[in-house]
C-alpha positions as CSV (number, residue, x, y, z in Angstrom):
1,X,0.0,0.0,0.0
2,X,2.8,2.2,0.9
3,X,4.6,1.5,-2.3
4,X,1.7,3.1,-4.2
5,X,1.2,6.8,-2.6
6,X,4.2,7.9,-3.0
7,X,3.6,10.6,0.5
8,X,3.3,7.6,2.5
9,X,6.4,6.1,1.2
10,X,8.5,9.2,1.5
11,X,6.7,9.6,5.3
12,X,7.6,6.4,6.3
13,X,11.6,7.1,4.7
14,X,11.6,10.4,6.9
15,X,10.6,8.3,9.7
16,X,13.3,5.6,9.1
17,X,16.3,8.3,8.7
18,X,15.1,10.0,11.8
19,X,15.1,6.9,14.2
20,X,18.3,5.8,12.3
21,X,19.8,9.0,12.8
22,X,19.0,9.0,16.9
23,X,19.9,5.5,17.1
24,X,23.8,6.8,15.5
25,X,23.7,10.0,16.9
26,X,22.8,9.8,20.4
27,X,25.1,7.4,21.6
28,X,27.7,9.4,19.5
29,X,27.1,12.3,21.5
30,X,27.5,10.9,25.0
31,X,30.8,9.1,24.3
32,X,32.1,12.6,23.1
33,X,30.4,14.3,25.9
34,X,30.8,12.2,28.7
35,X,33.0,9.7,27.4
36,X,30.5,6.5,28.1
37,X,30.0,4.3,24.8
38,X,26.9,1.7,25.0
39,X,27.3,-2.1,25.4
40,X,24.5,-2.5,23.2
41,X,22.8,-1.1,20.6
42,X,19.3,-2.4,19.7
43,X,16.1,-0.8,17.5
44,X,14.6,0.1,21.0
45,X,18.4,2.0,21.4
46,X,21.4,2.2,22.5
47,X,21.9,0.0,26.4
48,X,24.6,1.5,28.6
49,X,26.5,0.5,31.2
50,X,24.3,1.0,34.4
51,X,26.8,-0.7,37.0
52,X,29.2,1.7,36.3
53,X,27.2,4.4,37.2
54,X,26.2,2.5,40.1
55,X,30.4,1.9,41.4
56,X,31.0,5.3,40.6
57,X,28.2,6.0,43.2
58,X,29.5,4.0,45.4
59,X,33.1,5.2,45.4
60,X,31.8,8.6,45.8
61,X,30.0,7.7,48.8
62,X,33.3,5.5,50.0
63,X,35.4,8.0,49.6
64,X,33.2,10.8,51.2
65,X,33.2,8.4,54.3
66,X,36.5,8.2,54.2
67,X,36.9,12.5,53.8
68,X,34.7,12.7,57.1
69,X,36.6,10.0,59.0
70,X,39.8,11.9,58.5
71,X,38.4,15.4,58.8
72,X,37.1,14.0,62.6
73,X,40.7,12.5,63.2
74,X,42.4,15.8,62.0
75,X,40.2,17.5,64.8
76,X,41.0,14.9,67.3
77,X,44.8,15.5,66.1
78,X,44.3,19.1,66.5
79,X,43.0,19.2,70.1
80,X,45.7,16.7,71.1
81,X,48.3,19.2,69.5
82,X,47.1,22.0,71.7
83,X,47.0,19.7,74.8
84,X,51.0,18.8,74.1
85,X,51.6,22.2,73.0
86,X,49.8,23.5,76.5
87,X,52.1,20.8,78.8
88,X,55.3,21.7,77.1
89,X,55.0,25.5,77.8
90,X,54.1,24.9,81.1
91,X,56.5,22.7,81.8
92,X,58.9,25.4,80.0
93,X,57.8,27.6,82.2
94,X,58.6,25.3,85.4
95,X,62.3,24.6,83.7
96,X,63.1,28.2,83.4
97,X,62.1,28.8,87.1
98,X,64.1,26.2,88.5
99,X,66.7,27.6,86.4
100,X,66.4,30.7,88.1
101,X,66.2,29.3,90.9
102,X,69.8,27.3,90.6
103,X,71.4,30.4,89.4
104,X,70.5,32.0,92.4
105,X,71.8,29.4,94.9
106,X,74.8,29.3,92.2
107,X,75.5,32.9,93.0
108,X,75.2,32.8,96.4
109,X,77.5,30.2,96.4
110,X,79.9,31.8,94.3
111,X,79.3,34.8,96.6
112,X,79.9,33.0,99.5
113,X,83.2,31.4,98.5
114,X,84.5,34.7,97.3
115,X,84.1,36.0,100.5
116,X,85.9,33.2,102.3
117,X,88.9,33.2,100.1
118,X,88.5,36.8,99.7
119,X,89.3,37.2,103.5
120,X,92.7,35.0,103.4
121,X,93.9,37.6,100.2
122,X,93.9,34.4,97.6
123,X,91.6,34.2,94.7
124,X,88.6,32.2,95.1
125,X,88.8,28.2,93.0
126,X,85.6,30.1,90.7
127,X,87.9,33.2,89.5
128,X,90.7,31.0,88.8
129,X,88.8,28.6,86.2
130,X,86.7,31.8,84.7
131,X,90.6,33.2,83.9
């Protein structure tokens, strides 16, 4: 029937080169586009790949878990810095007053033998190893 009226026949070509021309281009334009190429192409279309979609989705919710489990133990690292970093300083602060602290009973002793060797006239055993 269609090979008699010749506007059926030329409707039913159109519609042939349309289909044929999604069925090419589409899948044409997502492997340029996104780079994904079908595993199949049939006349319903062109089948892709759905488990890849599928891992990608999962390694983009693995590694997300994995972003937040290192963001918490870069907090945890954090705090603990500022514990250690809080304990050193004091205990700098204890060091430099027990330094103090020696170099006073240091110069009192260096005072205090002075003065007892001062008292014979000889130099004291401290000003002899300082010359």
């Amino acid at each position: 029937m269609a090979l008699e009226n010749h506007l059926i026949f030329g409707g039913e070509i159109l519609l042939l080169g349309f289909y044929g021309m999604l069925l090419v281009l589409v899948p044409l334009v997502r492997a340029i586009g996104g780079g994904e190429l079908p595993i199949e192409l049939t006349a319903r279309g062109a089948r892709f790949a759905e488990s890849a979609a599928e891992v990608s989705v999962a390694t983009s919710q693995e590694i997300a878990g994995r972003v937040d489990s290192l963001e918490g133990a870069m907090a945890y690292q954090e705090v603990e810095t500022e514990e250690l970093a809080r304990q050193v300083t004091e205990g700098m602060h204890d060091l430099e007053g027990e330094l103090a602290a020696l170099r006073g009973r240091f110069d009192k002793f260096e005072r205090k033998l002075r003065g007892t060797d001062g008292a014979q006239g000889e130099p004291s055993a401290v000003s002899k190893n300082r010359t």
